[in-house]
Each structure stands twice: as C-alpha cells, then as structure tokens.
C-alpha positions in Angstrom: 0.0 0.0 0.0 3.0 2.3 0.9 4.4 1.9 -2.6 1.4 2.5 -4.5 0.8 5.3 -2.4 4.2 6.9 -3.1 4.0 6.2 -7.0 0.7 8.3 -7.2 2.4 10.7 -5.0 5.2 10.9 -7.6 3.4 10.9 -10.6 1.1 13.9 -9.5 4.4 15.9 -8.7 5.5 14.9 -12.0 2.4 16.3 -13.7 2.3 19.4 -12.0 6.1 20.1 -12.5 5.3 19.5 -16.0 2.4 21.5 -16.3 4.1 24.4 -14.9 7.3 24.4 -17.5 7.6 28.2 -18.8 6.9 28.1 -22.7 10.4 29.6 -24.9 7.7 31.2 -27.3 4.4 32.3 -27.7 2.8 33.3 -31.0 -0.3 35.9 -30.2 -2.9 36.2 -33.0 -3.6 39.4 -34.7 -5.3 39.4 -38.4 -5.5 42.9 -39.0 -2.1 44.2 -38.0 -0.1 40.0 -38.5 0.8 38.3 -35.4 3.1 38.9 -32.4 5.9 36.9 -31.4 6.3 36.8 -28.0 9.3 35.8 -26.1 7.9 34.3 -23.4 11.2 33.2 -21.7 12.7 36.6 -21.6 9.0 38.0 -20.5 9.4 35.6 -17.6 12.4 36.0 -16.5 11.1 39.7 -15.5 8.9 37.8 -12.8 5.2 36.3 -13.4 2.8 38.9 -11.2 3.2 41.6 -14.1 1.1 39.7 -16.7 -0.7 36.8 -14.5 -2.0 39.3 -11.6 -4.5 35.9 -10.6 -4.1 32.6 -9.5 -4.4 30.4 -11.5 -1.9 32.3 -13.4 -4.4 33.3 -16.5 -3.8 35.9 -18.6 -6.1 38.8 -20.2 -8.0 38.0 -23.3 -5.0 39.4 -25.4 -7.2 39.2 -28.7 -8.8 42.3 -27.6 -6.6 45.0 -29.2 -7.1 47.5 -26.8 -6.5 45.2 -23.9 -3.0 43.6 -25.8 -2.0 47.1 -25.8 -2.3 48.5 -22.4 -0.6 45.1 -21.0 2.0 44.9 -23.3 2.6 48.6 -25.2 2.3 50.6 -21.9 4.5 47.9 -19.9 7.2 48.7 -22.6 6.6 52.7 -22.2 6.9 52.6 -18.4 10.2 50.1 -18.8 11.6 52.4 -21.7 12.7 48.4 -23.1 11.4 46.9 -26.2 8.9 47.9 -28.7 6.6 50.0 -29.2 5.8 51.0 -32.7 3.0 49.2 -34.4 5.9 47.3 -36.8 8.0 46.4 -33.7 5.9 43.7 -32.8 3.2 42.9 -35.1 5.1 40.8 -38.2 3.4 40.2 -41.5 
C-alpha cells in the first residue's frame, strides 16, 4: 500500500512540475495588423505577477486589441525596453 501510495504521489508531482514548464515562445494572434511573437522566456524572466496578476496564473484576453495594448505597449513605455511601434511587434 506504501508503494502504491508513493507512486501516485510521484506521478502527481511529475504532472504538476510539467504542467508548470515556462513556454520559450508564444505566437499571439492578430489578423488585422499580422501576429506577435512573444518571447515568453525573456518575458518571464522579469517575474510572473506583471502579466498573471490571478491565480491560477491566467492571462487577459489578449485578442482584444485594446486590452494587448495597455498590458504589453504601456508595460514597454513605463520600462523604456522593447517595442513599441505598431511594426515592432506585429510581423506580416
């Protein structure tokens, strides 16, 4: 009983390890202006509270233009780092 106790154990740590791995990319949808490419990683390594206020970590809906923009543009204008022309993130 104490072994199959401990396998579940360790397989439900090994989900939840794996559930929690920080993507390298993200590709966010945009048909009007052509997607965004984000860096996740490099996003992250900022810290997690800046994007994912809630728990569990969910984000915005980012398909809402107005919404992307005042997340990620005005993050970007208070930092003075990284983009913040239309053609510095939006790729055709």
């Amino acid at each position: 009983m104490t072994k199959l106790i401990t396998a579940l154990f360790l397989a439900a740590l090994c989900t939840f390890a794996l559930a929690a791995k920080t993507p390298v990319d993200i590709t966010l949808e945009a048909k009007k202006a052509g997607n965004v490419p984000f860096p996740h990683k490099l996003h992250a390594a900022r810290g997690c509270k800046a994007c994912h206020p809630a728990s569990p970590a969910k984000i915005a809906n980012l398909s809402d233009r107005d919404t992307a923009h005042a997340l990620c543009k005005d993050c970007h204008e208070k930092a003075a780092k990284g983009p913040t022309k239309c053609d510095g993130c939006h790729k055709r």
